[in-house]
C-alpha positions in Angstrom: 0.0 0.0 0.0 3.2 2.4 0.9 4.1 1.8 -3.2 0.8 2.5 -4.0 0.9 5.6 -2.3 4.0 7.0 -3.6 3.5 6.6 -7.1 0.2 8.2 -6.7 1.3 11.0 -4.8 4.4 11.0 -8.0 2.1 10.7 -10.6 -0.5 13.3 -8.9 2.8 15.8 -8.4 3.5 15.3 -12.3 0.2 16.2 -13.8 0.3 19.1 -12.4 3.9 20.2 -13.3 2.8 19.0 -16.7 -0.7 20.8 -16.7 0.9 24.2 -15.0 3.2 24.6 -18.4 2.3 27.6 -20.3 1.9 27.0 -23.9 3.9 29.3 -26.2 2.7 30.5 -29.8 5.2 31.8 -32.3 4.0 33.9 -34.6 5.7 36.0 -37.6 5.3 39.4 -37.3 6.3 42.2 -40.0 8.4 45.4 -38.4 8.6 48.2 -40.1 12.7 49.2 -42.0 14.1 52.0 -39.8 15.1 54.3 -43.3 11.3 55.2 -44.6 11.7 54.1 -48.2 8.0 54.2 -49.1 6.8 53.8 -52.4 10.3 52.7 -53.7 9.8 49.7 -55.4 12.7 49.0 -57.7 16.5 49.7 -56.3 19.7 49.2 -58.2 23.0 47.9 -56.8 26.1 48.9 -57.8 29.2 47.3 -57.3 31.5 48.0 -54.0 34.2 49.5 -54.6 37.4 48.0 -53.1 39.8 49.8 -50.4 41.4 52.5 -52.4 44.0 53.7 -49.9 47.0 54.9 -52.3 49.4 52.7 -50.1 47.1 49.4 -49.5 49.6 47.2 -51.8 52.1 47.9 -49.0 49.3 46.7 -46.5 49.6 43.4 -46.4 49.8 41.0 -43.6 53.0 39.7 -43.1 53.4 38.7 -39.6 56.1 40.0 -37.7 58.3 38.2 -34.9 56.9 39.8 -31.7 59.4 37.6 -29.5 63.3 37.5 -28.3 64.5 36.1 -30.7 68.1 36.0 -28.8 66.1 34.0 -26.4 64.0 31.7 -28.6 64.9 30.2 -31.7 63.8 30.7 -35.0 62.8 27.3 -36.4 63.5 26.4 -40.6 60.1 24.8 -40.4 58.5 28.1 -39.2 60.0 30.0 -41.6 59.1 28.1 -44.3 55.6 28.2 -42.9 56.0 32.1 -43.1 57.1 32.0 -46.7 54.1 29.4 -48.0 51.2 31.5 -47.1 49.8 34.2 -49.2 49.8 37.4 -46.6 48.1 39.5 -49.0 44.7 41.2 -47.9 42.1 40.3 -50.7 40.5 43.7 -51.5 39.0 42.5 -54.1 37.1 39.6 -52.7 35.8 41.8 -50.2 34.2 43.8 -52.3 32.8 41.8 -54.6 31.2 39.8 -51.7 29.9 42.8 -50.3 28.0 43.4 -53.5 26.0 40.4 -52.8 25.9 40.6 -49.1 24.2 44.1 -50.0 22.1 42.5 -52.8 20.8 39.7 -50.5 19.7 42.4 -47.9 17.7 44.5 -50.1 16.3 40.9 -52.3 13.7 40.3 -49.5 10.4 39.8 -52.5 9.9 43.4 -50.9 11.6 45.5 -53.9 12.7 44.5 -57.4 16.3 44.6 -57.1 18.5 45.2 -60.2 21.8 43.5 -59.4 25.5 44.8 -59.3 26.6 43.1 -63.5 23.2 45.1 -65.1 23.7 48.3 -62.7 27.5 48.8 -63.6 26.9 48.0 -67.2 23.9 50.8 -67.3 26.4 52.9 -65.4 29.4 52.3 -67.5 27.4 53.3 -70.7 26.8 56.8 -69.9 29.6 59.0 -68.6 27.6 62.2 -67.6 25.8 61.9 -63.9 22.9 63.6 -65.8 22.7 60.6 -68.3 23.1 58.0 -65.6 20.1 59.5 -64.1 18.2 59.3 -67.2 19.4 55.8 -68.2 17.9 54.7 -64.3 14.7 56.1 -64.6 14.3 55.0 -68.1 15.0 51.2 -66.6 12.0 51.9 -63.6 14.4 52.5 -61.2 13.9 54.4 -58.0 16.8 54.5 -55.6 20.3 53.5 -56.4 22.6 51.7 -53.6 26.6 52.3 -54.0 28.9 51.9 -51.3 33.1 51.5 -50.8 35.4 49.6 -48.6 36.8 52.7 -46.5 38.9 51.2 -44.4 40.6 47.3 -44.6 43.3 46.0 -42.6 44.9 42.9 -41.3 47.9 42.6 -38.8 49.5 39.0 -38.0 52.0 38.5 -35.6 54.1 35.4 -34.0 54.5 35.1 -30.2 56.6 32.6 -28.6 56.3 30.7 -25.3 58.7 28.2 -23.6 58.5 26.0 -20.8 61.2 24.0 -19.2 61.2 20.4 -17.9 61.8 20.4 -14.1 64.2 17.3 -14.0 66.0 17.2 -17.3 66.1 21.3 -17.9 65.3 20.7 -21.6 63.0 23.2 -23.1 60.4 23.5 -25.5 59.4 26.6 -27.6 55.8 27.1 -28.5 54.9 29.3 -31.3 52.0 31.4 -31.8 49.9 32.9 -34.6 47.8 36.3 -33.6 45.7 38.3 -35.9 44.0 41.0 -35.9 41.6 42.9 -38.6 39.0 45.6 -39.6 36.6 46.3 -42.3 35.1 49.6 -42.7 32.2 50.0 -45.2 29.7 52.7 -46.4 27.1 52.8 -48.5 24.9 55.6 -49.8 21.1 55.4 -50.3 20.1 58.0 -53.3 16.7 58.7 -54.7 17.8 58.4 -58.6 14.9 61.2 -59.8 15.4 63.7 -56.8 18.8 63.0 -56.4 18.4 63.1 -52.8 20.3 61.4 -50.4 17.4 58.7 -48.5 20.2 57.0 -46.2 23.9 56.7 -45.6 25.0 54.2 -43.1 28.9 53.1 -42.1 29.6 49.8 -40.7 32.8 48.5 -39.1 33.2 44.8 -38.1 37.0 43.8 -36.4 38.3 40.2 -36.2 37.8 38.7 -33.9 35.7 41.3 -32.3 37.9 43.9 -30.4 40.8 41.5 -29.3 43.5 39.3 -30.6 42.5 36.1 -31.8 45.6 33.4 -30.9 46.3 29.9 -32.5 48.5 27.9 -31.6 51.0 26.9 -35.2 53.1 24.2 -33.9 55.8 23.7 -30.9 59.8 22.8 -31.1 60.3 19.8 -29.0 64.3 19.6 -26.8 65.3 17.3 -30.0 65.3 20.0 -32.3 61.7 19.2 -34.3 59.5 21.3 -34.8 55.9 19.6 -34.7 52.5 21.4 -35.8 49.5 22.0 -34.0 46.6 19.4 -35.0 44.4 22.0 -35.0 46.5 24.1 -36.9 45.6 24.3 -40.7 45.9 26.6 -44.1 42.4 27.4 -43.6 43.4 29.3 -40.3 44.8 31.9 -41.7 42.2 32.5 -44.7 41.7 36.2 -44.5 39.7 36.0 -47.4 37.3 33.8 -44.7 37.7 36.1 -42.4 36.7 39.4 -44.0 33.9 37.5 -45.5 32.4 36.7 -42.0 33.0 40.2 -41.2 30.7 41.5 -44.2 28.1 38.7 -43.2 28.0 40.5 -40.4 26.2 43.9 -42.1 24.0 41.5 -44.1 21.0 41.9 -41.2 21.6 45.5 -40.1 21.0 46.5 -44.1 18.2 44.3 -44.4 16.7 45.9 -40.7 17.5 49.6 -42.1 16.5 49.2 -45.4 13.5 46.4 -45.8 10.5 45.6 -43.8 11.1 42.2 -42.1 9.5 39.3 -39.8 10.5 38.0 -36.6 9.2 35.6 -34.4 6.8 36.7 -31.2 5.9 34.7 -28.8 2.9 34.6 -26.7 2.1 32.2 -23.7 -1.5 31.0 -23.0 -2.0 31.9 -18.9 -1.9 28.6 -17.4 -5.7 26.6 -16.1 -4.5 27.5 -12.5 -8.2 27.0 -11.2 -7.8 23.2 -12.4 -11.2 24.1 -14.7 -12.1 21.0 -16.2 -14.6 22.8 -18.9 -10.5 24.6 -20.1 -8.9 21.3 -20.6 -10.2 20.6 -23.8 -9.3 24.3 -25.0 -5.6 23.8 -23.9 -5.2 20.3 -25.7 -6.4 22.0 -28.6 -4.0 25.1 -28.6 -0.8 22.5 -27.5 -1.8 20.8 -30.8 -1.8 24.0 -32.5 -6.0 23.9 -33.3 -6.4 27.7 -32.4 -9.7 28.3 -34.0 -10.9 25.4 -31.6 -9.4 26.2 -28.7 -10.4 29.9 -28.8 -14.1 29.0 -29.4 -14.0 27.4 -25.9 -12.0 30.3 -24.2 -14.1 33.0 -25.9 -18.0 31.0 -25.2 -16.0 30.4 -21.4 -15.0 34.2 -21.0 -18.3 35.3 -21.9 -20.0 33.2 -19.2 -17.8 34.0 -16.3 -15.6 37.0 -17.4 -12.2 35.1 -16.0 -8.6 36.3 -16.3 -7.6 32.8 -18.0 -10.3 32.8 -20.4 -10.4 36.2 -21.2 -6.3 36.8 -21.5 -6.0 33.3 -23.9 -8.8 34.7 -26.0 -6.9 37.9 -26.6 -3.9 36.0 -28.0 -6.1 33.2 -30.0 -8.1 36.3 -31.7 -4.5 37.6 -32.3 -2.8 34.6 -33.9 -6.0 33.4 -35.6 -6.3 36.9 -37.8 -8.9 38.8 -35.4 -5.7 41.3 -34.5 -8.2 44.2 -33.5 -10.8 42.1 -31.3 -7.2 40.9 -29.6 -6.0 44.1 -29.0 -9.3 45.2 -27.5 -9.8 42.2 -25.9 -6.7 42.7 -24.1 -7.3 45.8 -22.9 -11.4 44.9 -21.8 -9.7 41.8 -19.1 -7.5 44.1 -17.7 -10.5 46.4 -17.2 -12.2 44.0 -16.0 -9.9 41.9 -13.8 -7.1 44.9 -13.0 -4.3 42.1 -14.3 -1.2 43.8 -14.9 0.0 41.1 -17.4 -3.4 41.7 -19.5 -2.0 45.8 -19.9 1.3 44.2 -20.8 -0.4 42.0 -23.4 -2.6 44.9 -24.7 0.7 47.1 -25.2 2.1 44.5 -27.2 -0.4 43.3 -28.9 -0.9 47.1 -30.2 2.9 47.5 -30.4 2.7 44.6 -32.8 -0.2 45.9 -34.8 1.5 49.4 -35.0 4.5 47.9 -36.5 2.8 45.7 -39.3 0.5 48.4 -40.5 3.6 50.9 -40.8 5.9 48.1 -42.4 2.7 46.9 -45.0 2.5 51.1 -46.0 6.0 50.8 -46.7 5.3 47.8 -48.8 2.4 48.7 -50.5 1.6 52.9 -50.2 3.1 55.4 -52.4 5.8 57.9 -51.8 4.6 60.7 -49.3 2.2 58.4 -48.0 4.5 56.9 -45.1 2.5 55.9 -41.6 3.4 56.8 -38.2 2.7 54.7 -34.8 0.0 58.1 -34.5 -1.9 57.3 -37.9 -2.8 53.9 -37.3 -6.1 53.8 -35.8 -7.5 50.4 -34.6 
């Protein structure tokens, strides 16, 4: 009877860790691009242009010997290590990849964008900014992007290490590979019939990010061999790697500034605290993702009894099932009825939310001049 009474007590204890689990929602929701570029529908890309500073063939990263050397040996192998590896800094590369990371921002199936080979080659035909102009609008096009590199730089050094055995006094050299980097880009937003400048923006990413990044290359053991890391590899010092992770980086800062985009909101169903057995059937339905179902029950339940847990889930159901203004109002009626702090946080974000989408779908859809504020939208 003891086991009996345990496992009951267990399994008792478990429903209701299970059954006091708020259920989460995710929904997409559209947020407005912080530059207003309303009624812009097709934008041009031109190429980046490369680092242009008159002394950048000069720039390249060649590590240098940060260690005693009248201490610490120099090994052959470490040398010729040295000597193998391109140090150059791939301009070039950046740029080019920037161009896409640039076109892949803006490419959202928000805008028709014109890509970097057809925007240079309209460019390239005319000579005069006046005929650029015209050779633009005559291709439909409203804003042109260009940008440059302004600032691109990479620093390698090799620092040494030694230890020494305590019984024998034989010593081994370790050897060290540092790096450091930066990438400065700007770009240029420019209405092509106004001329006007819509945005400008400069970005810098480093790395790593703001410190020294340190791999091990190899050690020279007390025989005289010089043995490399296993984790050491060609690929570790691929700059062209690394300045292409550091261009990735602007990829979702354009896309934010420029384009209207989703993320992800999450909402959590309050939890049937009262143990209502008439709600049960409502949260099986939502946990199996049957909205319309379960807010049937927590609406016809709200109405009878004007509860917090009925009234707050249908608020987010209404919400997530397409009834956005009945959530939003339904929100703000519980906490008028029940004083619930969490139902005013709801309402504020379910209006927040609202606000947002109707700005970013004017963006989308309106015309120039016809931009919307969080004060125009009216529920």
């Amino acid at each position: 009877m003891r086991k009996i009474s345990v496992f009951l007590i267990v399994s008792v204890l478990l429903l209701l860790v299970l059954s006091s689990c708020s259920t989460m929602i995710g929904i997409n929701t559209l947020s407005p691009s912080s530059v207003d570029l309303t009624g812009y529908r097709t934008i041009a890309v031109a190429s980046v242009k490369p680092y242009d500073y008159a002394w950048r063939y000069r720039n390249a990263a060649y590590p240098e010997t940060a260690y005693d050397t009248t201490d610490i040996p120099t090994p052959s192998a470490l040398t010729q290590f040295i000597n193998f590896i391109d140090w150059s800094v791939p301009y070039e590369d950046t740029a080019e990849y920037l161009t896409g990371v640039v076109e892949d921002a803006l490419d959202q199936g928000i805008y028709t964008v014109i890509n970097s080979s057809s925007t240079d080659r309209i460019i390239s035909m005319t000579a005069k900014s006046s005929t650029v102009r015209q050779s633009l609008l005559d291709y439909g096009v409203d804003a042109l992007v260009t940008g440059k590199v302004t600032a691109q730089n990479y620093r390698t050094f090799i620092t040494a290490s030694v230890t020494t055995d305590s019984s024998s006094g034989k010593k081994t050299y370790y050897y060290y590979l540092n790096r450091e980097g930066n990438l400065r880009y700007e770009y240029v937003v420019q209405d092509v019939e106004t001329l006007a400048v819509l945005d400008t923006y400069s970005f810098t990413g480093s790395a790593p990010l703001y410190e020294t990044e340190t791999v091990l290359i190899g050690y020279l053991n007390p025989d005289g061999n010089f043995v490399y890391s296993d984790t050491f590899t060609n690929s570790t010092v691929d700059f062209v790697a690394k300045f292409r992770d550091m261009a990735d980086s602007f990829g979702s800062v354009i896309k934010k500034r420029l384009t209207p985009y989703y993320t992800r909101s999450n909402f959590y169903l309050v939890s049937n605290k009262s143990k209502d057995v008439s709600l049960e059937v409502a949260f099986e339905y939502a946990k199996n993702d049957m909205y319309y179902e379960a807010c049937s029950i927590f609406e016809e339940h709200w109405g009878s009894y004007h509860d917090y847990v009925s009234g707050y889930n249908t608020a987010i159901l209404y919400y997530v099932t397409g009834r956005q203004e009945e959530g939003i109002e339904m929100a703000n009626t519980v906490f008028r009825a029940t004083g619930e702090k969490d139902a005013l946080k709801l309402y504020k974000k379910l209006l927040n939310i609202y606000e947002k989408n109707k700005i970013a779908e004017s963006q989308i859809y309106g015309e120039k001049g016809s931009s919307l504020s969080s004060q125009d939208v009216i529920l």
